[in-house]
N, C-alpha and C positions, 0 to 999 in steps of 0.2 A: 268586527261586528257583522258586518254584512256579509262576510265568508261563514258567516257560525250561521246566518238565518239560511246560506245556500244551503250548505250540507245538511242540515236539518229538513228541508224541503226534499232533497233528494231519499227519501226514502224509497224503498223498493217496488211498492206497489207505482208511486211518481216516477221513478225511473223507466219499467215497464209499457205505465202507458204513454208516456212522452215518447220512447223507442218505437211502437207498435202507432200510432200516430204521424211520425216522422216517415215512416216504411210506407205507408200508404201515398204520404204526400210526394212520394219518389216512387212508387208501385203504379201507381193509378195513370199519370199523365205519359208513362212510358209506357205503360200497355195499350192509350190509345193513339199517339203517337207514333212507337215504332215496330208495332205489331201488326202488321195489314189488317185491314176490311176483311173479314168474313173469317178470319184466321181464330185459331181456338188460343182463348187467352185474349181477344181483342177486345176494349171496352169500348163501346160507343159514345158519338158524343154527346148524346143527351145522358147516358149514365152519368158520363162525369158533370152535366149541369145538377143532374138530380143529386148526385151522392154532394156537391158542393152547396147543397141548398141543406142537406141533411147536418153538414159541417157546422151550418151555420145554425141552425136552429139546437143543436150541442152547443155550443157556446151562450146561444140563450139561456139553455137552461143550465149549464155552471154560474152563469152570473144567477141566477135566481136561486138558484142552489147555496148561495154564499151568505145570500141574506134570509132564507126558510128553513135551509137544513144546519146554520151554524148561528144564526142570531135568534133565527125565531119570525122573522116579519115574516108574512105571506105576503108578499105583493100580488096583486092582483090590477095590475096596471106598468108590468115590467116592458109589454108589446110595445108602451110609448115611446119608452130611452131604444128599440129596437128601431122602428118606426120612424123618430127625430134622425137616429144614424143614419137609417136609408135615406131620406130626405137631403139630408146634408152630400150625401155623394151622388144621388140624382142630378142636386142642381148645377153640380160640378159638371155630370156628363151632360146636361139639358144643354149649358154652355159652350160645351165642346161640338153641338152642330151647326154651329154658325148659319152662313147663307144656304147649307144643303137641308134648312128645314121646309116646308112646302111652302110658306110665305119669303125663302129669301132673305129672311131680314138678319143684319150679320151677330146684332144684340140680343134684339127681342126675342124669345122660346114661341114657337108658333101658338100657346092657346095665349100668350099674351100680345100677339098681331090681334089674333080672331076678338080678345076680350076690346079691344082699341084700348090699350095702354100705352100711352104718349113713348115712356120713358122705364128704363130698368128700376124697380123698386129696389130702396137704398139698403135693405137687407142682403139682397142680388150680387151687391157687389162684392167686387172678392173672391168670385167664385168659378170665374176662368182661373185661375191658379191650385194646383192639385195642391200643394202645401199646407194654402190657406182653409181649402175644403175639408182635408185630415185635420187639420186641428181643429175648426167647427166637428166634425165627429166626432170628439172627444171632449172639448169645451162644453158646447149645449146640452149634451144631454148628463156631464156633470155636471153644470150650473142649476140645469131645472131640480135634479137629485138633490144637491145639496140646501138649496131654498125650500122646498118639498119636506125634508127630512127634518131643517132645522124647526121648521116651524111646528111637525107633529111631535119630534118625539122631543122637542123643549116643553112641551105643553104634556107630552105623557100619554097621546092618546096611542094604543096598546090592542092588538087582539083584532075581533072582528071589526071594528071600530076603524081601525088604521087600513085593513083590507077592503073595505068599501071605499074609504077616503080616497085610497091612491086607485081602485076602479073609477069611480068618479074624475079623477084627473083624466085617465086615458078616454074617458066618454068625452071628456070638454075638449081635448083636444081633436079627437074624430070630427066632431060638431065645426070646430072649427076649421079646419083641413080642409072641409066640404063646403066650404062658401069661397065661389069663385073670384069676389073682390079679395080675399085673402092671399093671393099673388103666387100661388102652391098646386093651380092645375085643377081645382077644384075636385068635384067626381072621378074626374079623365085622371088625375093625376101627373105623373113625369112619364115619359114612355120616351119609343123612335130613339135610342142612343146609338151613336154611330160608331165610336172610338173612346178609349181611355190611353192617356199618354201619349195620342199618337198611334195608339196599336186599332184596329177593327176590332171590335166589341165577337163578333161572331165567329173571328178566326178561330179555327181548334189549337191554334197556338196559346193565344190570349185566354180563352176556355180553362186550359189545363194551367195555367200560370195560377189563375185567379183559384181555381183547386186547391191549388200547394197552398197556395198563400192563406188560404181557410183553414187546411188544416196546419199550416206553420202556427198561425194565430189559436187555433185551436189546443196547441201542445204549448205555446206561450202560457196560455190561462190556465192549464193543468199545474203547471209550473208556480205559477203567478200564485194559484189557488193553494197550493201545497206548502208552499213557503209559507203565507198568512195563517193557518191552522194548523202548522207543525209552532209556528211563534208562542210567545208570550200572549201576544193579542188573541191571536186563534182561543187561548186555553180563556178568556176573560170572554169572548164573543158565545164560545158553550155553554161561559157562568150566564151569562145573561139570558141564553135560551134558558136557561133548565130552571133561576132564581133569579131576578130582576132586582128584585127587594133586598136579597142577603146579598147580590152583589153589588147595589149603592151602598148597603149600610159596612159594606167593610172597608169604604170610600172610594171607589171606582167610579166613574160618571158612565153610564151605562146610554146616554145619550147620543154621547161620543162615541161610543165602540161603534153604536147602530148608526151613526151617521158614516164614518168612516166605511162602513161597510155596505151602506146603501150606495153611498155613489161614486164607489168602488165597481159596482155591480151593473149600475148604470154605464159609466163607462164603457164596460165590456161590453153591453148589447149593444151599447151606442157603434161598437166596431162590426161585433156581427153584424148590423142590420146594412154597414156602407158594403161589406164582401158581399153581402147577400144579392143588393140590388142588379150590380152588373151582370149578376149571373143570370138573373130570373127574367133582365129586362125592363120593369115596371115598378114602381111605384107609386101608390094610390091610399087616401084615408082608411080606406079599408084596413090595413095593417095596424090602424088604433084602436080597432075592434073590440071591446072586452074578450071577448070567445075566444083571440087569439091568447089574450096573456093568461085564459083561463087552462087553454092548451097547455102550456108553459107550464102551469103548473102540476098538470095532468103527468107531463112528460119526466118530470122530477119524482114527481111519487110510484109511478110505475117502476123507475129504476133504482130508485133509495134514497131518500134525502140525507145530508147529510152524512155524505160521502161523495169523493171525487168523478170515483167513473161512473156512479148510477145515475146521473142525468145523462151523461155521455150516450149511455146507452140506451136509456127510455128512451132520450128524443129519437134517436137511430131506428128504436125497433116501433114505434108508433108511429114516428112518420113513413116508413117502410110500409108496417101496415095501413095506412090511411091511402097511400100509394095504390097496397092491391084493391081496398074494400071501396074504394071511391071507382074505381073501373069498370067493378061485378054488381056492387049495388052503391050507387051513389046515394041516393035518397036514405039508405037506411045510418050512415057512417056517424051522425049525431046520437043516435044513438047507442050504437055499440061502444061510443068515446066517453057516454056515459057510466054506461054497465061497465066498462072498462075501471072507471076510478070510483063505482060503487066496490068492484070485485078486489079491487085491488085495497081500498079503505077496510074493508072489513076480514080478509083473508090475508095480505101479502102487506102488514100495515107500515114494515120496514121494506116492501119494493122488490125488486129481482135480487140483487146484492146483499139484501140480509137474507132472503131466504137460501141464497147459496151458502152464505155466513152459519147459520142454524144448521144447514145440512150437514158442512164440514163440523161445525162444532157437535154435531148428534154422531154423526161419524165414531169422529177422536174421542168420543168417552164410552163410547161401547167398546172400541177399542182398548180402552185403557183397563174398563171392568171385565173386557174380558180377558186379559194380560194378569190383571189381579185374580181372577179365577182362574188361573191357570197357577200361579203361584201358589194360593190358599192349597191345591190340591196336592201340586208337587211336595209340599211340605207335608200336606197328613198322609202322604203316601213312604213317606222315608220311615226305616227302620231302624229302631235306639241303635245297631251299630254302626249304623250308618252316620247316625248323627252326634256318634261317641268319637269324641278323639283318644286313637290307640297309645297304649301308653308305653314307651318307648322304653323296650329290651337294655338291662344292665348291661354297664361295660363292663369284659372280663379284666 
């Protein structure tokens, strides 16, 4: 059974970008690596922080993609299951600076010297162990999903309804992030990380590892996502996007599907957001922002929902752009991010990936009508003896 859900997953367009993904994560760290400084073909190493942040925000938006382009929920609060991951592997590395933080102290995280915290708060613990901190990245921010999930969509709430609700989560968690009794850094957040495993955080070794490993995980969820929507389930998660109603009434619990696949979803951000952190450095409430998961969605619709590679790609090509337009005009970038997902809502409403889809399919039928009109002519051009069969000479 489990061999029939691989092969099924493995369809073509999945195999391609799983290939074309893998290439990168073995392209990228050897061109900055063992290509010299200044050499054509050499990547620098803030590209590969940058293009590793990029990795990650792709994975945001396939998990968000999993539940808007195949179930239907708009979440608008996916930045928290993003946010809870970073968290969870900040405090991992917060823990890994022992005595070399500016107060010295071999337990306490220096803003909780500066806060006089007696003692490690009993959350805290556990959290010198990298083991223990990956599975908190995977634990919590399924736990919160699946409490979250059960309680709205047992209860049925649906539509905009459910998209404020879970904005509203991600606001109550910002709110509380930023209260400095709440043991999390307050404002300042997690920062100063020295080492993960043992390795310097800033080595371009450690750098290019943490790369791969974004997009290994990256070609994981392509994978992960492909198998789910080539299934059985995938084809009952469409029913649910497209008819709710005629998919309970034909006895399906429709509940379940969406829960299942909410925090399923969470999950996955929950990983991106621990890759993300060591790469960027930092960690702060900020990241529960509404505006971010609003990104999120933005990033999704530009490149097609409800399809594999077009969040891949939105995130890629918006945070690319955001990159240049935040350089040349910072002050203006909220709004072009606007006009962006007005331009794209009313013009491109299947994303980059269906319009390449229309294009090819406007293609292949002009093609085809004009193959048929080449036929239609060929035929009124032939001659009855042409299209007589001769009748064949007596035998003497």
């Amino acid at each position: 059974m489990i061999t029939q859900m691989i092969f099924r997953a493995l369809d073509r367009k999945a195999i391609w970008l799983v290939a074309i993904i893998v290439a990168i994560a073995i392209a990228v760290p050897a061109l900055n690596l063992l290509v010299p400084p200044g050499s054509f073909g050499h990547v620098p190493g803030y590209a590969v922080t940058l293009f590793g942040k990029y990795l990650c925000y792709a994975m945001l938006a396939l998990a968000l993609d999993l539940v808007w382009g195949y179930v239907g929920i708009l979440s608008l609060g996916h930045g928290a299951f993003f946010a809870i991951g970073g968290y969870a592997m900040g405090m991992y590395l917060m823990r890994q600076i022992g005595a070399r933080g500016v107060y010295a102290n071999p337990v306490l995280p220096d803003f909780m010297v500066f806060l006089n915290y007696k003692e490690l708060p009993w959350y805290w613990l556990g959290f010198d162990m990298f083991w223990f901190a990956m599975v908190m990245v995977i634990v919590v921010p399924g736990i919160l999903a699946f409490v979250f999930g059960y309680l709205a969509f047992r209860s049925r709430v649906t539509g905009v309804y459910l998209s404020i609700i879970t904005q509203a989560m991600t606001f109550a968690l910002l709110l509380a992030f930023f209260r400095n009794d709440f043991g999390f850094g307050g404002n300042n957040g997690l920062t100063d990380f020295k080492d993960i495993l043992g390795f310097n955080i800033q080595a371009a070794e450690t750098r290019t590892t943490l790369f791969a490993l974004s997009a290994l995980f990256l070609a994981l969820f392509v994978f992960l996502c492909s198998m789910i929507v080539n299934s059985k389930l995938g084809k009952v998660m469409v029913a649910v996007r497209d008819g709710e109603s005629r998919t309970r009434f034909l006895g399906w619990r429709p509940e379940n599907v969406k829960l299942f696949a909410f925090t399923v979803s969470a999950v996955m951000a929950g990983i991106a957001g621990a890759l993300y952190v060591p790469q960027v450095g930092i960690i702060n409430p900020g990241e529960f922002a509404p505006e971010n998961s609003i990104e999120a969605v933005i990033w999704v619709a530009v490149g097609g929902r409800g399809t594999i590679i077009g969040p891949i790609i939105g995130a890629v090509l918006v945070n690319f752009g955001k990159t240049m337009f935040t350089s040349a005009l910072p002050e203006y970038w909220l709004f072009a991010l606007g006009g962006l997902f007005v331009f794209v809502t009313l013009f491109l409403p299947k994303g980059i990936v269906g319009l390449i889809g229309q294009i090819r399919t406007g293609t292949t039928k002009r093609n085809s009508s004009k193959l048929d009109r080449q036929g239609v002519e060929a035929k009124a051009g032939e001659t009855p003896a042409m299209t007589t069969r001769p009748n064949p000479e007596p035998a003497e």
